[in-house]
C-alpha positions in Angstrom: 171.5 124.6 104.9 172.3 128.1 104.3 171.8 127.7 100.3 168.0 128.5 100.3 167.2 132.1 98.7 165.6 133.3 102.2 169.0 133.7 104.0 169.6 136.4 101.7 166.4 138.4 103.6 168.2 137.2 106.5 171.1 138.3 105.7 169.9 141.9 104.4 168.5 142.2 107.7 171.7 141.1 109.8 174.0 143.7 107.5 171.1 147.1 106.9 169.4 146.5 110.3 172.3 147.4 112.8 173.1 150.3 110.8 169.2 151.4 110.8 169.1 150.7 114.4 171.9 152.8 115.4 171.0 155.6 112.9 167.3 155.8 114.8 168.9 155.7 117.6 171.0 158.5 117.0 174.6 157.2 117.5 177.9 158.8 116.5 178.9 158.2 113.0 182.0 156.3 114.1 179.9 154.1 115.5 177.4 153.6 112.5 180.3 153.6 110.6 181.9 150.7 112.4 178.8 149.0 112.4 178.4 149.0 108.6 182.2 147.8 108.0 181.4 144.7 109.8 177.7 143.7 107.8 179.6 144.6 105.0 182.3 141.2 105.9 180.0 139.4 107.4 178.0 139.7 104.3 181.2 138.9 102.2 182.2 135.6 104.6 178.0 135.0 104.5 178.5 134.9 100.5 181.7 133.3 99.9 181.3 130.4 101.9 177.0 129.9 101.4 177.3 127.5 98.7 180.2 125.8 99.9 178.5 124.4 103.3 177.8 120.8 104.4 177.3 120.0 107.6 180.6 120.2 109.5 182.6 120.8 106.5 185.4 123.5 106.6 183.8 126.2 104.9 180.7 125.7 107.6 183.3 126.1 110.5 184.2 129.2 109.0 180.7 130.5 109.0 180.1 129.5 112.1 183.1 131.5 113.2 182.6 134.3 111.5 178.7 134.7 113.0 180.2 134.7 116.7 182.7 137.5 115.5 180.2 139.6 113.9 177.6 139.1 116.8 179.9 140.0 119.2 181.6 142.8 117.3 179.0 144.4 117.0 177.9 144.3 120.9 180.8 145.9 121.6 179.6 148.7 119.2 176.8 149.1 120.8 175.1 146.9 123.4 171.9 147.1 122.2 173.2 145.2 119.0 173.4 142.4 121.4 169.7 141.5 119.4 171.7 140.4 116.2 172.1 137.1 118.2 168.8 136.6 117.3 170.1 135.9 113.6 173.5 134.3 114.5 172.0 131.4 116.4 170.0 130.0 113.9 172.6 130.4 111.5 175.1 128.5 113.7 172.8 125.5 114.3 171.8 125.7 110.4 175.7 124.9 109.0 176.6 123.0 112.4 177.4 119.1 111.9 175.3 117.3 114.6 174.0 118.9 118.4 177.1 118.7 119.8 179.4 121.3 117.0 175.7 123.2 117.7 176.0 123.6 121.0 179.4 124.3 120.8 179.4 127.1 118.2 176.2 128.7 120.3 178.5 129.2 122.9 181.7 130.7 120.5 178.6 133.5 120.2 177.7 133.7 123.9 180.9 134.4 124.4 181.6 136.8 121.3 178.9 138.9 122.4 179.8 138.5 126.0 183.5 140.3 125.3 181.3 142.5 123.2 179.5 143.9 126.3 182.5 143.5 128.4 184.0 146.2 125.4 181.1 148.4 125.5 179.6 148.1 129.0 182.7 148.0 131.1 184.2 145.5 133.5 182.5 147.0 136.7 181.3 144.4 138.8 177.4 145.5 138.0 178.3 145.3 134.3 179.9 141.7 134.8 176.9 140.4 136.2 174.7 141.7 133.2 176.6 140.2 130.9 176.7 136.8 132.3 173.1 137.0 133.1 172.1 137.9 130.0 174.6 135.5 127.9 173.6 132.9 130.4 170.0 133.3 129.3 170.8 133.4 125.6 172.9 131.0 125.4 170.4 128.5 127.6 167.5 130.0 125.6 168.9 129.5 122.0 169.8 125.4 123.0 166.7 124.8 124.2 165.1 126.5 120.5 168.0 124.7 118.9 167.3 121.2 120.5 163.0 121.8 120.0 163.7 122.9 116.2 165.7 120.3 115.5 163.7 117.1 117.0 160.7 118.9 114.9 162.6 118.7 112.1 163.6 114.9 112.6 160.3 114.0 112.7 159.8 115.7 110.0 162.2 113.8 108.3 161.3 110.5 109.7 157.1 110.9 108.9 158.5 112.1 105.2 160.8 108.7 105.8 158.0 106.6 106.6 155.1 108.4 104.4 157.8 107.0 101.3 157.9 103.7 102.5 154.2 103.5 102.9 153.4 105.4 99.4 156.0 102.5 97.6 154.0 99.7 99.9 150.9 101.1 98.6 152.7 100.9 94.7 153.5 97.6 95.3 149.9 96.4 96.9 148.4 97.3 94.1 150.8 96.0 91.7 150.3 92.7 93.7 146.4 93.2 93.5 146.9 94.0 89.6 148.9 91.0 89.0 146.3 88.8 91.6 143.5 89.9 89.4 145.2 89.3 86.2 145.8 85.7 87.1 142.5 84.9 88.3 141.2 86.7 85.5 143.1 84.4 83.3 142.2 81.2 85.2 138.7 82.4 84.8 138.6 82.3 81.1 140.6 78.8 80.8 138.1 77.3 83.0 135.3 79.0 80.7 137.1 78.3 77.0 137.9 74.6 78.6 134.3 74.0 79.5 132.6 75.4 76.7 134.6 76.4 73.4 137.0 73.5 74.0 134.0 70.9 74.7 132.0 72.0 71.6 135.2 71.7 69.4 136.4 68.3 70.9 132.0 67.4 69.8 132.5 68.6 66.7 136.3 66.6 65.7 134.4 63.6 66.9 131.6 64.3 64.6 134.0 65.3 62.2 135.7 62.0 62.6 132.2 59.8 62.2 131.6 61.8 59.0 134.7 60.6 57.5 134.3 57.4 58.1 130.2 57.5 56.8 132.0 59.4 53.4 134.0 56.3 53.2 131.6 53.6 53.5 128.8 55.4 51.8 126.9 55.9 54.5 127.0 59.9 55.3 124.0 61.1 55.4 122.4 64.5 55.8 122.0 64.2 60.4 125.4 64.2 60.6 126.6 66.9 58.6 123.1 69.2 60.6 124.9 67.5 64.0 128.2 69.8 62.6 126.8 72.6 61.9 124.4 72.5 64.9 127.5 72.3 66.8 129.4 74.7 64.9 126.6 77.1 65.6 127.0 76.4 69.3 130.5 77.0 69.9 130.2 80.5 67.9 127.3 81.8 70.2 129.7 79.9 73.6 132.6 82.1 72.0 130.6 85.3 71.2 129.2 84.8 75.1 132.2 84.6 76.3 133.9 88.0 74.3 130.8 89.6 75.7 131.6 88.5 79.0 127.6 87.4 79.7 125.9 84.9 80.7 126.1 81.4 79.0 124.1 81.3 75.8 122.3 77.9 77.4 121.1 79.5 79.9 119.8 82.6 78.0 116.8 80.5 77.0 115.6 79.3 80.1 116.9 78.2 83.3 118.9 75.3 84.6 116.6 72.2 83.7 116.0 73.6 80.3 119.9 74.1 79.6 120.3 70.5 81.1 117.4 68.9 78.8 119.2 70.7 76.0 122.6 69.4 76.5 121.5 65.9 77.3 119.6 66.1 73.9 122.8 66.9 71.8 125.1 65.0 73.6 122.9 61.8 72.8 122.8 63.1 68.9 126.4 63.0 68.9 127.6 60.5 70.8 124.5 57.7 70.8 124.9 57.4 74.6 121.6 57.6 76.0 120.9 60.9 78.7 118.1 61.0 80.9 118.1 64.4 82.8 116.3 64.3 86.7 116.3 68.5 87.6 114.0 68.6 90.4 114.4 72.5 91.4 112.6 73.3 94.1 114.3 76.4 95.5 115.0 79.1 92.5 118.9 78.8 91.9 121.0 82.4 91.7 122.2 82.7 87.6 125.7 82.4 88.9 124.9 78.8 90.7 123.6 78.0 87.5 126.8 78.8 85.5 128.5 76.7 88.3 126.5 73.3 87.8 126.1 73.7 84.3 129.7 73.8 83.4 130.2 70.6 85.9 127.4 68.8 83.6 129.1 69.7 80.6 132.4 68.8 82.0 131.5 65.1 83.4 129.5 64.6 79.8 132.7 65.2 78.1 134.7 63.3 80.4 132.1 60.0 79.7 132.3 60.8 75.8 136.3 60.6 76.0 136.6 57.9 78.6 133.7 55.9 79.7 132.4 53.8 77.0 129.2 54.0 78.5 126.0 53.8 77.1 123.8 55.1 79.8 124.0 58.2 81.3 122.0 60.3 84.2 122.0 63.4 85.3 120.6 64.6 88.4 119.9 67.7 90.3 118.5 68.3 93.5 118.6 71.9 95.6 117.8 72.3 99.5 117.3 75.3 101.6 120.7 75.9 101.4 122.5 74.0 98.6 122.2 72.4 95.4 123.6 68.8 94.6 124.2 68.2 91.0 125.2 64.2 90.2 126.3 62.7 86.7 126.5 59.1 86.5 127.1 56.9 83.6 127.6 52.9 83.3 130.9 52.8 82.0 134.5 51.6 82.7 134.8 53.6 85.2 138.9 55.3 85.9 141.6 53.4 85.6 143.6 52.3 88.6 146.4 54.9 87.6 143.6 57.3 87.0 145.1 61.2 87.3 142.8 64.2 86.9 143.0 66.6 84.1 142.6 70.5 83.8 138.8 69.9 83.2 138.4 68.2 86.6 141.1 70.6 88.4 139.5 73.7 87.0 135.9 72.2 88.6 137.0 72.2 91.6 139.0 75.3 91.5 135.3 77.0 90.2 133.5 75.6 93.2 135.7 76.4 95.9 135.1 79.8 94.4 131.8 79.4 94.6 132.3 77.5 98.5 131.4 74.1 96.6 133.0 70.7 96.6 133.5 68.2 94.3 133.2 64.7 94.8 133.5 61.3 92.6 133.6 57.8 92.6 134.1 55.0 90.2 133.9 50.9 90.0 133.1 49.1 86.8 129.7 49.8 86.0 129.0 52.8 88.1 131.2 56.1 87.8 129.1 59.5 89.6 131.0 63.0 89.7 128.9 65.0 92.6 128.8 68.5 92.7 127.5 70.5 95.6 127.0 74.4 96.2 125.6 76.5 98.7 123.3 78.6 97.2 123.6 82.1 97.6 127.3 81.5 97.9 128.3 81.3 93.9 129.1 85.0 93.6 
């Protein structure tokens, strides 16, 4: 478009540069005189109609127009003004609509300044053959810059096309990554507030619950209420853990076996069901394996306390070179036939297969095993 401030340097030069030209040049005032009359309406056309152009558009025809007339009137001024097609072909593919209205109005000034040499050089057959030679080249000369220009300048327009698309795919990649994270994030922390805040509390209404019943019959005594606030205790250090976003508080004091022996211990204060613990570690678990199998203990301790009616329960780990097997087994009930797994279970195995695990159980009236298995190494 022809509305960008640098056409008016452009067209400064188009209406003071002839008239320089000529006055170096040393030609006849009528001539300079002439020469200045028609900057001065090209520069009035040039302003009048600048703000009105669009591509194609009337006022753009009239530009276009009015660029041939001044180019050529001014050749036949002087033929050495023939150079001012130098401004008037750019300008004509600048307001043209499309190649084709380009083309066409580059030769409206071939042929402007072609009369205009005809005016000024003569119609002698040597002079004729200039002038089409010289238009010829022009004219051939300012498609071929027209046609480069512009294919620059649609790839221009087609990288700046493509560079959006890719900056909004980019926007939405990482609103998609934001979102992904935000989920799993949240996931994260239901599996850990299910496994540990939600277990102690579920402990401590069952306590809470024995206690009642011991007020009524007389019987509380002072184990029971220590077993509340013991577990109490617990669930504020599992919560404070978890705010702090470190590792569990079990396993803070120790390492897997330890954490084990120490779960197995309160589970059998609180729930009478008898825990024997089997952690034969040989290859040195990753804290993050750890986490893993300790939250499926937990998890398949809670599920016998709600479910099983067991009174017998074992839990068992054993590591390889490359994995480490953790198996809780208790002697109750076992599932019912129209047995559906809860968030607890779904949320083990959605840890696991994080942590490239499995998870595994099996049940019949006496017998009920939930196996866990990890790769070590492979928990992070």
């Amino acid at each position: 478009m022809v509305t960008s401030r640098w056409w008016f340097a452009v067209l400064g030069g188009a209406t003071v540069g002839p008239v320089l030209l000529l006055v170096l040049l040393a030609a006849p005032p009528t001539a300079i005189t002439v020469a200045a009359g028609v900057g001065a309406g090209y520069a009035l056309v040039f302003l009048l109609t600048r703000t009105r152009v669009r591509e194609g558009n009337a006022a753009a025809i009239t530009l276009i127009a009015a660029t041939a007339l001044y180019a050529g009137a001014l050749t036949a001024v002087e033929p050495v003004l023939a150079i001012t097609q130098a401004i008037a072909y750019p300008i004509v593919w600048t307001a043209s609509c499309g190649i084709r209205q380009a083309i066409i109005g580059s030769g409206g000034v071939a042929l402007a300044a072609g009369a205009g040499f005809v005016v000024s050089l003569g119609t002698d057959g040597t002079a004729l053959a200039q002038t089409a030679l010289t238009q010829t080249l022009s004219f051939g000369f300012a498609v071929i810059m027209g046609l480069w220009i512009t294919r620059i300048a649609a790839l221009g327009d087609e990288k700046a096309r493509l560079l959006d698309e890719l900056t909004a795919a980019q926007s939405e990649l990482a609103a998609l990554h934001r979102d992904a994270g935000i989920t799993s994030e949240r996931a994260r922390l239901a599996r850990e507030v299910h496994d540990t805040v939600a277990q102690s509390l579920t402990g401590l209404v069952l306590l809470a619950q024995r206690a009642r019943r011991s007020h009524a019959s007389g019987a509380l005594d002072d184990d029971t209420l220590e077993l509340i606030e013991t577990g109490a205790r617990d669930a504020l250090a599992e919560t404070r853990a978890l705010v702090a976003a470190s590792a569990p508080v079990e396993l803070t004091q120790g390492g897997l076996s330890e954490a084990l022996s120490r779960l197995a211990a309160r589970f059998e204060r609180e729930t009478q069901i008898r825990v024997e613990v089997d952690a034969a570690i040989g290859t040195p678990l990753e804290r993050d394996a750890e986490v893993v199998l300790l939250r499926c203990a937990q998890e398949a301790l809670a599920n016998i306390r709600k479910h099983s009616g067991a009174s017998h329960a074992h839990v068992e780990v054993r590591t390889r070179a490359d994995a480490a097997t953790l198996v809780v087994s208790d002697d109750g009930r076992g599932f019912p036939d129209d047995w559906v797994p809860g968030f607890g279970l779904s949320g083990l195995r959605e840890r696991l297969a994080l942590a490239d695990g499995t998870l595994e159980h099996s049940s019949a009236a006496g017998r009920t095993a939930l196996t866990a298995t990890i790769r070590i190494g492979a928990a992070g």
